[in-house]
C-alpha positions, -999 to 999 in steps of 0.1 A, spaced: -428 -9 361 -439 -47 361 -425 -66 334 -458 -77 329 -473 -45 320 -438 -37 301 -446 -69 274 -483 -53 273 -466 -25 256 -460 -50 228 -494 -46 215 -493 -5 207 -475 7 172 -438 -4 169 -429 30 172 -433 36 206 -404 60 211 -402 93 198 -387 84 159 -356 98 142 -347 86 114 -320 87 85 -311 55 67 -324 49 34 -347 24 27 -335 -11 14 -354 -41 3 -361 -55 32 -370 -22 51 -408 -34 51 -402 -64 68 -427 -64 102 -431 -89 134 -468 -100 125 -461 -139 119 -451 -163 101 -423 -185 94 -387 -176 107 -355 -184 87 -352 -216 98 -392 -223 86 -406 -228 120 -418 -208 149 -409 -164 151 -391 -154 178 -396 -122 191 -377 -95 212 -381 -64 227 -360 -38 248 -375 -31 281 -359 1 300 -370 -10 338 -355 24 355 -368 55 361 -345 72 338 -345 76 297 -317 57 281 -297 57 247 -295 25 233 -271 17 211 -268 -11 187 -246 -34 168 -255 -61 140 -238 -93 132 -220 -94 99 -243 -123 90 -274 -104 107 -305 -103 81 -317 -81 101 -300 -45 104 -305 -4 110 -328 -2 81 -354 -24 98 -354 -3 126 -352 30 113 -390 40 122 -378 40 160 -335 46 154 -313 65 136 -281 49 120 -250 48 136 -214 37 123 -219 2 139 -254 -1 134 -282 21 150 -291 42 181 -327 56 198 -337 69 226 -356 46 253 -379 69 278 -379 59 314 -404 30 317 -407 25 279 -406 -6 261 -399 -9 222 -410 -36 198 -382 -54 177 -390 -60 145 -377 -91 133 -403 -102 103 -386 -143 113 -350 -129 97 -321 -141 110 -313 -114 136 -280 -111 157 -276 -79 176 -257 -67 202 -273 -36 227 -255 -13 252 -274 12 276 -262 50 281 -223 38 264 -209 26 235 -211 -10 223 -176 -15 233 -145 -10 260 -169 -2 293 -202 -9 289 -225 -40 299 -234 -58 265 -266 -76 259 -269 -103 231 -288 -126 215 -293 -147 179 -330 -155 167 -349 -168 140 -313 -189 130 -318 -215 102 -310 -239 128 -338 -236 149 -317 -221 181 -311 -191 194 -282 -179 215 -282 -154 244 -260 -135 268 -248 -107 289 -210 -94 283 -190 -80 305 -161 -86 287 -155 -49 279 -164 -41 314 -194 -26 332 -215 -1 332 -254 -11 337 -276 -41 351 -293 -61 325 -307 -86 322 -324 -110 293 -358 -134 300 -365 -158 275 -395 -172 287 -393 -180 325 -355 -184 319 -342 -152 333 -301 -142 323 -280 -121 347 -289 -98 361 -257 -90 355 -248 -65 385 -213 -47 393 -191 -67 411 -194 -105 416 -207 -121 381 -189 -161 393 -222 -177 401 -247 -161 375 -260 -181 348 -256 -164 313 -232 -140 319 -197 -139 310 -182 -121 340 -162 -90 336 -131 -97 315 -140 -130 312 -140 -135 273 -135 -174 276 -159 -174 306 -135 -194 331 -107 -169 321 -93 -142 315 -78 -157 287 -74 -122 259 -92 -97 277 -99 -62 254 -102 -30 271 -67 -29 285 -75 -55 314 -49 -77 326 -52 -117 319 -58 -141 346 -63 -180 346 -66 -203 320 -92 -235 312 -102 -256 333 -96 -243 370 -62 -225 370 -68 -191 386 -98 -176 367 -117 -179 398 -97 -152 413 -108 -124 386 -142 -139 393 -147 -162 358 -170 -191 362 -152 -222 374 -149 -256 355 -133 -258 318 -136 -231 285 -165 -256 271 -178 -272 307 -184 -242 330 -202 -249 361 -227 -218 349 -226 -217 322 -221 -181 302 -240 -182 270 -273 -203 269 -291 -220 242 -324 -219 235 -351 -235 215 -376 -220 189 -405 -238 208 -438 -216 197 -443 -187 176 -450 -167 208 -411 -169 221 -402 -139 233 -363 -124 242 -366 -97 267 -334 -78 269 -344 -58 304 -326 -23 321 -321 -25 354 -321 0 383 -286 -1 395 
């Protein structure tokens, strides 16, 4: 399916997958993406999972420990998890994320844990600062291709294999993008900052906070109609 006709989707119900729910409602259960004033008293960023295959997925997700935003917000499309929440994404689906302008960070891995061998998408929105942050992880390994538009800036996608030259990825092991510096997961160091052998694991290349991709990008709150699409790619 187009991605096009994927953010079309935005305009039906936020429950667009079929519901299962558990939590139990908290004060800020209500909360909805119809407007208004973020966190940081500007524009609303948005976000929505896309799943771009021809295959359902699980989704499963992680909140910050600063994250406003959390399982209970979700609960008309999830059901609570441990770390956070999970649902079920059909093939070709897209679902809403609502937000309500809270301060949001979440982390989201496709058909695997969020942890040691899955691909990790993430993003901050709605920060008090006014700036979001974005990113695909491979850190923990691979096991998926996404990738993340924010506008026409498009993350990844982040495929198996060679990750050295793709802008907002943090290539597998990578966990100081130029490095394996403390990889998790049981796979072996290699390289350090700037330029000592990290390029032979396939890290970026140029120092820990100078990459010559770079692996997390920053973006602006520009309009109330910024939009993070965190996208599931055939593979």
């Amino acid at each position: 399916m187009h991605r096009w006709m994927m953010l079309a989707l935005l305009v039906l119900p936020a429950c667009s997958v079929e519901c299962s729910c558990s939590p139990s409602p908290s004060a800020d259960a209500g909360i909805s993406d119809s407007g208004g004033s973020s966190d940081a008293g500007g524009p609303v960023t948005h976000a929505v999972l896309s799943n771009l295959t021809d295959a359902g997925a699980v989704v499963n997700v992680s909140f910050g420990s600063d994250s406003v935003v959390g399982p209970t917000n979700w609960a008309s499309f999830g059901t609570a998890a441990p770390s956070g929440c999970t649902l079920t994404l059909p093939a070709g689906a897209a679902q809403a994320l609502p937000m309500g302008g809270q301060y949001t960070s979440a982390t989201f891995a496709f058909n695997g844990p969020v942890g040691c061998g899955s691909s990790l998408g993430e993003f901050t929105a709605n920060n008090a600062n006014g700036y979001g942050t974005a990113d695909i992880s491979l850190v923990n390994g691979w096991n998926a291709t996404l990738a993340i538009v924010i506008g026409g800036v498009t993350l990844g996608p982040a495929v198996e294999g060679d990750n050295s030259q793709v802008s907002g990825v943090f290539p597998y092991g990578c966990d100081i993008c130029v490095a394996r510096q403390k990889p998790p997961c049981g796979i072996d160091p290699c390289g350090s900052s700037p330029n000592d052998g990290g390029q032979a694991c396939g890290c970026h290349s140029g120092g820990q906070f100078a990459p010559t991709v770079a692996c997390q990008i920053t973006y602006q709150q520009v309009d109330a109609g910024s939009l993070i699409n965190v996208e599931l790619l055939p593979n």
